[in-house]
C-alpha positions in Angstrom: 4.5 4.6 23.7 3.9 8.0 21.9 1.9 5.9 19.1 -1.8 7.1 20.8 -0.7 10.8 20.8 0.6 10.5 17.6 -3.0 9.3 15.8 -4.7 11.7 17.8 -2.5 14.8 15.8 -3.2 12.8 12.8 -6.5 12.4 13.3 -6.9 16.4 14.0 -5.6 17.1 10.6 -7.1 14.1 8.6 -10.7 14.5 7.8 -11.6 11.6 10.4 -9.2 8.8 9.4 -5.8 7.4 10.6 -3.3 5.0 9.0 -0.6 3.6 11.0 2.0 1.9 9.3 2.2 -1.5 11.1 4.5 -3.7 9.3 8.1 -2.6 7.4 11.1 -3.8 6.2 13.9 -4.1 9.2 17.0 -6.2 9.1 14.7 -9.8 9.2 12.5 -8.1 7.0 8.8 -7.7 7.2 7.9 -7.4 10.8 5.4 -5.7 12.8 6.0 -2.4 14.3 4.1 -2.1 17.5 2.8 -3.7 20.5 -0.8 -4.8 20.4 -1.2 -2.6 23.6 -0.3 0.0 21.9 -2.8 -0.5 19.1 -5.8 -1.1 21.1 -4.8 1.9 23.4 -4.7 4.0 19.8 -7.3 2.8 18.7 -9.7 3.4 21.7 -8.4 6.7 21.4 -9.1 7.2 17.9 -12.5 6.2 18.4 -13.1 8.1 21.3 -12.0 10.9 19.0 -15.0 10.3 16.6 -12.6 8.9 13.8 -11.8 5.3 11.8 -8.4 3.5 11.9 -6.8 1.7 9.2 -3.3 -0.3 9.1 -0.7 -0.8 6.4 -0.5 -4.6 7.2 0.8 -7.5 4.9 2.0 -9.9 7.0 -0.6 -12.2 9.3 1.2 -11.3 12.2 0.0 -7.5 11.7 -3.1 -8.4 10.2 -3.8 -9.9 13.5 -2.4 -7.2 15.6 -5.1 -4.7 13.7 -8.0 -6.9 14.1 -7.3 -7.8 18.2 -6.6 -4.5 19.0 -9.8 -3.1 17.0 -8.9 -1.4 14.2 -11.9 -0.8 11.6 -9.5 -1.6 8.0 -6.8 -3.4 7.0 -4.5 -2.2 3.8 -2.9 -4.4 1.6 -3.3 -8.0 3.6 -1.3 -9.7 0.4 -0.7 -13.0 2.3 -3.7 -12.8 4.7 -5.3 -16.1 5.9 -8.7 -17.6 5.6 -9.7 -16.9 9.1 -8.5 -13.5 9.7 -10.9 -12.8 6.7 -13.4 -14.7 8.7 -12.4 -12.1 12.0 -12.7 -9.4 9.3 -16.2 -10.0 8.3 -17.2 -10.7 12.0 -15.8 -7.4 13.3 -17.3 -5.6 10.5 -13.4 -4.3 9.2 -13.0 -2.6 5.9 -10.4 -4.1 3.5 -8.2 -2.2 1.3 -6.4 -5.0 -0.4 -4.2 -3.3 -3.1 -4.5 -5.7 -5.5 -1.8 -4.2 -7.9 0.2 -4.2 -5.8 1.0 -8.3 -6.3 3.3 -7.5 -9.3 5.8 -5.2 -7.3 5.3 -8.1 -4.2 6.4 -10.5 -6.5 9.6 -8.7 -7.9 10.9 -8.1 -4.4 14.5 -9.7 -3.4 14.9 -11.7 -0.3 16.8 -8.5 1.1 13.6 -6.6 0.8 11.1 -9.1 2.6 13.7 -11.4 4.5 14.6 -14.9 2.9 12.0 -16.6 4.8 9.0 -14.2 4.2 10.2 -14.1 0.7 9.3 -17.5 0.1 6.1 -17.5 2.2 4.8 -14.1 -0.3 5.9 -15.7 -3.3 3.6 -18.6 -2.2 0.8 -17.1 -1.0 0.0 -14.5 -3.2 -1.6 -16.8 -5.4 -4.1 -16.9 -2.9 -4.5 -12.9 -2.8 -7.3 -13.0 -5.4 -9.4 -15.9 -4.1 -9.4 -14.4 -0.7 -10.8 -10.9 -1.4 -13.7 -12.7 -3.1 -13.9 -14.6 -0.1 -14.1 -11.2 1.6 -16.3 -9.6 -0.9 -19.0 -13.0 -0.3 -18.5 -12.8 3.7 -19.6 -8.9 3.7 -16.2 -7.3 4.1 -16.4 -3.6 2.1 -13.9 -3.8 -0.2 -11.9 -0.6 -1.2 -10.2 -0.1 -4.3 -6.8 1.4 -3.7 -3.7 2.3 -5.8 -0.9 2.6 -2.7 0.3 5.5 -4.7 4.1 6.0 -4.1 4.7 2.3 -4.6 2.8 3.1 -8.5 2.2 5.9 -10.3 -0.7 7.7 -9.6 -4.5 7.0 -11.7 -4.0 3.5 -11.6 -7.1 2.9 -9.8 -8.8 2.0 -12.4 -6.5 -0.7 -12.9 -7.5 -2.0 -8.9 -11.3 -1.7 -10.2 -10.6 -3.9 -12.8 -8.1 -6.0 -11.1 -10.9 -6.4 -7.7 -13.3 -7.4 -11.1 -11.4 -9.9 -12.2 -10.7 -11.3 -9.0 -14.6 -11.4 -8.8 -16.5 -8.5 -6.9 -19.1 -7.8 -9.1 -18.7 -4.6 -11.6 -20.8 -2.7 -9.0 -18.9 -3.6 -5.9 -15.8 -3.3 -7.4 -16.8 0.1 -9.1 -18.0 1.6 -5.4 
């Protein structure tokens, strides 16, 4: 419930972006974190406020939640589906996918993503490449990002190269 306030006091202090964390690891592992009233309500604010709202999102179900409630990016999205790539490009969302991020995805344990979600990760992320090209072709922007924290920092040039090989162009991939 305190969610809207919350962005707003980020988005004082953040140059004119917020990032809400909407998926983490709980005792089932990966679930969402809010409410999808509570998302569209921050969100509304947020743009009311003149600023942009992202979500940390890997899982569908919070890759859905950001793109209902009208959210302007996505970060991460490592097992995100065809047609919330098609939502993407028709809302006009920004896409953050964190490409090198697949290697530490694909060394977690069932205790970290659940046993279930485990298994769907392990499968799908051989799918994470094909569909940011499949973003890239349907107009999505497509930021490179490192997720610092999770990897040392400077690797971005690694994402650039990574986003590359998945295949954005050199120039798209570069910006």
């Amino acid at each position: 419930d305190q969610l809207p306030e919350a962005a707003l006091e980020e988005l004082a202090h953040s140059g004119g972006w917020v990032k809400i964390i909407g998926d983490f690891v709980d005792e089932s592992g990966l679930t969402p974190n809010y409410r999808l009233e509570a998302l569209v309500e921050t969100a509304k604010q947020v743009h009311a406020g003149s600023g942009r709202i992202t979500m940390h999102a890997s899982i569908p179900e919070s890759i859905q939640l950001a793109i209902d409630a009208g959210f302007d990016g996505i970060e991460h999205g490592m097992v995100i589906e065809a047609s919330q790539v098609d939502q993407m490009a028709d809302t006009g969302m920004t896409w953050t996918p964190t490409a090198i991020i697949d290697d530490i995805v694909r060394q977690s344990t069932p205790d970290m993503l659940g046993p279930d979600r485990a298994a769907v990760f392990n499968a799908r992320m051989e799918d994470h490449g094909e569909r940011i090209r499949q973003a890239h072709e349907r107009g999505i922007r497509i930021l490179a990002g490192s997720d610092a924290g999770m990897t040392p920092h400077g690797v971005v040039a690694n994402e650039i190269r990574l986003l590359h090989a998945f295949g954005l162009p050199a120039e798209a991939a570069l910006a």
